[in-house]
MDTraj code that builds the backbone (N, CA, C; nanometers):
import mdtraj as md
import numpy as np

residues = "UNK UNK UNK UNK UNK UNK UNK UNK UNK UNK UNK UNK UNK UNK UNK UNK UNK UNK UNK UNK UNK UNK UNK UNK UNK UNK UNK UNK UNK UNK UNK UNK UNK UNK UNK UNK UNK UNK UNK UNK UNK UNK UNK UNK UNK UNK UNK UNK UNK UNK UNK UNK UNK UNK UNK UNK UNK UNK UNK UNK UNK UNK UNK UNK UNK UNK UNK UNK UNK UNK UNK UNK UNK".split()
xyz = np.array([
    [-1.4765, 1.0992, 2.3151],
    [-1.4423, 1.2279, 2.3686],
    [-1.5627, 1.2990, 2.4290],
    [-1.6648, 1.3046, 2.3634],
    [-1.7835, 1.3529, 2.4319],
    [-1.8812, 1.2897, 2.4992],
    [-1.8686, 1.3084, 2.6682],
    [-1.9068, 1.2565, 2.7477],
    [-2.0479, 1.2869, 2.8028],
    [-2.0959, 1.1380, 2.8743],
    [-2.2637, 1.1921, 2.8966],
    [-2.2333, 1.2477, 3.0378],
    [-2.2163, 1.3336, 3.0463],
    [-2.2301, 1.3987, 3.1802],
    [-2.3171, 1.5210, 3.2048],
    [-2.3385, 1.5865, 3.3151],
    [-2.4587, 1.7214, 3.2683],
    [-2.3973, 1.8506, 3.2125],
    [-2.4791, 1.8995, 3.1497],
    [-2.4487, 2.0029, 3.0389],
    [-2.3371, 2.1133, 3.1609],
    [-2.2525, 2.1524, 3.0984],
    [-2.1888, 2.3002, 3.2143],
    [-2.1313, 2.4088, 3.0673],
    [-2.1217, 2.5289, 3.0900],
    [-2.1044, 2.6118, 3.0432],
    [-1.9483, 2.6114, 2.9682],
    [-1.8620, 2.4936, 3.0315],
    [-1.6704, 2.5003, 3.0206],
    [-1.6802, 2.3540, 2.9657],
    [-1.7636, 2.2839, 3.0309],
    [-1.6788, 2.1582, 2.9929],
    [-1.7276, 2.0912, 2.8519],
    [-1.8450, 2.0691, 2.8290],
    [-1.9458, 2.0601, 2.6799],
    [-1.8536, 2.1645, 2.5804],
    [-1.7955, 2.2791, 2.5264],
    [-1.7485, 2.3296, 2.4278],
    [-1.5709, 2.2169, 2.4113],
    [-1.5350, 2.2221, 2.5808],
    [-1.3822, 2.1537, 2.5924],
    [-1.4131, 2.0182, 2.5141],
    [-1.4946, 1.9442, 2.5253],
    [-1.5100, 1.8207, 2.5285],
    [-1.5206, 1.8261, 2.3629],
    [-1.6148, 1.9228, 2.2615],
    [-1.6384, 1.9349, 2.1282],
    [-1.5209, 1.9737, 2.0671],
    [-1.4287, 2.0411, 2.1452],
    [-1.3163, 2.1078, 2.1230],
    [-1.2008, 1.9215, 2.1232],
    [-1.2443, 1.8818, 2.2235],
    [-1.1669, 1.7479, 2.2232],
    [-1.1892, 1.6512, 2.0622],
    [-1.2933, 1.6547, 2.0252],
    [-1.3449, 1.5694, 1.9306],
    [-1.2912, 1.6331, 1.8268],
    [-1.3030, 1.7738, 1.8083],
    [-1.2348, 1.7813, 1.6430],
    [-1.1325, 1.7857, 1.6382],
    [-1.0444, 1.7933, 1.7313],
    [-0.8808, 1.7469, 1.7621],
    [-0.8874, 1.6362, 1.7193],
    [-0.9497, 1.5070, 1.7713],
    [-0.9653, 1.4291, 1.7833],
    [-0.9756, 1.3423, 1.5600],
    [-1.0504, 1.4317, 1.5935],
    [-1.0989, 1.3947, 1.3982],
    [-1.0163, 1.5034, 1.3030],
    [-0.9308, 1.5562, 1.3272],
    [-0.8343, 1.6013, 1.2806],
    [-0.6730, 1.5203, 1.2606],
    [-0.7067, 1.4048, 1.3871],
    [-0.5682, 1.3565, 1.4328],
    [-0.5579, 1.2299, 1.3533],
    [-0.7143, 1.1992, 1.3360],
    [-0.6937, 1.0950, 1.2882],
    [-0.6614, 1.0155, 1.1269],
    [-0.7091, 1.0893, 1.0391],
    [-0.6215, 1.1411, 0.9355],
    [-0.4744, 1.1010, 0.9363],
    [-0.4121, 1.2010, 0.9815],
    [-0.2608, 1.2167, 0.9937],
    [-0.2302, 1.0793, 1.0965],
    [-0.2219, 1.0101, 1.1725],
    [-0.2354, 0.8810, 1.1963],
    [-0.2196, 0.7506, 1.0973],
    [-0.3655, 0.7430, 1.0153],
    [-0.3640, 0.6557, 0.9031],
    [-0.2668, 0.7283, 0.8455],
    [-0.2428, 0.8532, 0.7858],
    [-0.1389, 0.9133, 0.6739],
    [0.0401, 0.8056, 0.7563],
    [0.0535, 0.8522, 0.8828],
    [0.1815, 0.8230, 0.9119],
    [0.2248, 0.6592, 0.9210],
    [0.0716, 0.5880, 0.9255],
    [0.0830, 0.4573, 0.9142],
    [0.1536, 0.3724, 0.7788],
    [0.0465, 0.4741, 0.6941],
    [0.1102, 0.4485, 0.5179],
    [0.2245, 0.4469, 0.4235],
    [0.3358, 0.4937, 0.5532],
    [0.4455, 0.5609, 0.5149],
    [0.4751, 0.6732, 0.4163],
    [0.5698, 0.6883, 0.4308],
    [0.5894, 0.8906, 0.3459],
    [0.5813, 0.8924, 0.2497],
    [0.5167, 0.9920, 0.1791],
    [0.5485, 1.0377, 0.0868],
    [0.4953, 1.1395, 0.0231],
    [0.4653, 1.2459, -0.0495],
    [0.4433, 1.3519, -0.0870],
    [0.2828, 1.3325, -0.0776],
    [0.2243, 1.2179, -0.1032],
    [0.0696, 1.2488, -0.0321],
    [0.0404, 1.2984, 0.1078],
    [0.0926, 1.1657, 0.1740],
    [0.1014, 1.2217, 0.3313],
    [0.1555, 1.3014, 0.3934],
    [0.2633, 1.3703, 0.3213],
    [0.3130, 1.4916, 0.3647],
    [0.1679, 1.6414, 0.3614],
    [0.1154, 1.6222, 0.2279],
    [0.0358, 1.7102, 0.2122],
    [-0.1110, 1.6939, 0.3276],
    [-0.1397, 1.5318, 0.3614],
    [-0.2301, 1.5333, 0.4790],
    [-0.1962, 1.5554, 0.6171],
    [-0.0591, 1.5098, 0.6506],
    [0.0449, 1.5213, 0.7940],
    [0.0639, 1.6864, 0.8360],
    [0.0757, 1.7632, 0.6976],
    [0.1025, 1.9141, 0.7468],
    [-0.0022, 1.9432, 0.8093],
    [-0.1079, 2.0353, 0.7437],
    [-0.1781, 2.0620, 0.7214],
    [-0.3157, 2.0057, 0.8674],
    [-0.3371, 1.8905, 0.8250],
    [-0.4234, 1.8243, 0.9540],
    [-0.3368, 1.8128, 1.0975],
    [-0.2289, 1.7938, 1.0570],
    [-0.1385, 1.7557, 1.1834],
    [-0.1289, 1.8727, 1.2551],
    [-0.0968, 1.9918, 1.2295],
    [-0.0885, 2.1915, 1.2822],
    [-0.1999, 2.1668, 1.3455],
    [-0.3536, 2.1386, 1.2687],
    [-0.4776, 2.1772, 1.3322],
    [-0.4898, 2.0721, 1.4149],
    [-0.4296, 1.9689, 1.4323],
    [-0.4804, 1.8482, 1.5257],
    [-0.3890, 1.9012, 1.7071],
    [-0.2777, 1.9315, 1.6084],
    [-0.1696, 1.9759, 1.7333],
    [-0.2567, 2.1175, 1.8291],
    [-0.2433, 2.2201, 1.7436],
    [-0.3040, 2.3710, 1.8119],
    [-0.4348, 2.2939, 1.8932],
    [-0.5203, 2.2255, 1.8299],
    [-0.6509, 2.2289, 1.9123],
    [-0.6065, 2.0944, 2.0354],
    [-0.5350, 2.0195, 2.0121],
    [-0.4851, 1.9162, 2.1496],
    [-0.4192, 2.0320, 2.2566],
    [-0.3569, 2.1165, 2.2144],
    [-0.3013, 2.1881, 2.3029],
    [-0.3816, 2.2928, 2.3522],
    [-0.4482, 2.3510, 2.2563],
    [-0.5498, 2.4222, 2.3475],
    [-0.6557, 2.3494, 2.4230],
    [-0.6875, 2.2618, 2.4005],
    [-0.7639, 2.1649, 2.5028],
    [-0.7484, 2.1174, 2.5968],
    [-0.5804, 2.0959, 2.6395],
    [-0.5483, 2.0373, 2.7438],
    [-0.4810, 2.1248, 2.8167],
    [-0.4271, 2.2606, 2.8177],
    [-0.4619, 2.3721, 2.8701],
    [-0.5515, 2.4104, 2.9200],
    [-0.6761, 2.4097, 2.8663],
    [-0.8036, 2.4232, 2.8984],
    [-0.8630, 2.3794, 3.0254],
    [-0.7744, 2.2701, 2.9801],
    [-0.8691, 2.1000, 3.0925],
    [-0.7606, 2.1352, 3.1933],
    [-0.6233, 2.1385, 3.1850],
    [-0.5936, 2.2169, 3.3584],
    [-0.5992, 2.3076, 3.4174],
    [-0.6606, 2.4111, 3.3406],
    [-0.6940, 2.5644, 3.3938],
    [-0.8676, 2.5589, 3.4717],
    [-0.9443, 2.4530, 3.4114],
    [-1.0502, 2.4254, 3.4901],
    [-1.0523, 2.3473, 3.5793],
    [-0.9096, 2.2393, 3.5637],
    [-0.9230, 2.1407, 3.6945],
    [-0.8716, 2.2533, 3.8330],
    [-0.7594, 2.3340, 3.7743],
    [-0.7003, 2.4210, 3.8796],
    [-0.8142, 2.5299, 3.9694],
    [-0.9104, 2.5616, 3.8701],
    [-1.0135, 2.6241, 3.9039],
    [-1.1294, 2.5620, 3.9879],
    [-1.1820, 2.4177, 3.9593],
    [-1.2300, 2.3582, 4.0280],
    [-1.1426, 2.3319, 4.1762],
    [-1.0672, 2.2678, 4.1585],
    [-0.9986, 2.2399, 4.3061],
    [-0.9688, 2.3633, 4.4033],
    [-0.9617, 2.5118, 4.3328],
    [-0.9694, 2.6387, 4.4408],
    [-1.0960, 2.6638, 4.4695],
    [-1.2061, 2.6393, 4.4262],
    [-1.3509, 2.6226, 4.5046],
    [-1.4170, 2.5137, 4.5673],
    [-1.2924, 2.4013, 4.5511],
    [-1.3868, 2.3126, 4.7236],
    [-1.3147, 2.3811, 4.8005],
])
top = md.Topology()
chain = top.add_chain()
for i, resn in enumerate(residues, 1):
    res = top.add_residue(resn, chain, resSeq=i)
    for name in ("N", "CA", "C"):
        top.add_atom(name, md.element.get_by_symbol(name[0]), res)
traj = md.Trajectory(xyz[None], top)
């Protein structure tokens, strides 16, 4: 998720913002692999809300700057 590209003020926080989505998701992943049950329910809630809110605010993010980039070429 975090890319070597040069530092910018939007995209370096998006990109950190990508990663703990990222390590939030993954958790709940192995949990849903393991099949159900009152463990993984308690890791699936819980990590899964914070994995979801921050994927979605991230990729919001990432088209509100692509939209922004493409009105200044």
């Amino acid at each position: 998720m975090l890319r070597p590209e040069p530092r910018s003020w939007e995209r370096t926080p998006r990109h950190v913002l990508a990663g703990t989505a990222t390590s939030y998701a993954a958790p709940v992943v192995a949990a849903l692999a393991a099949g159900s049950s009152l463990a993984t329910d308690a890791i699936v809630i819980p990590f899964g809300s914070v994995a979801f809110l921050l994927g979605c605010t991230t990729v919001v993010w990432g088209l509100i700057a692509l939209t922004v980039r493409l009105a200044q070429r």
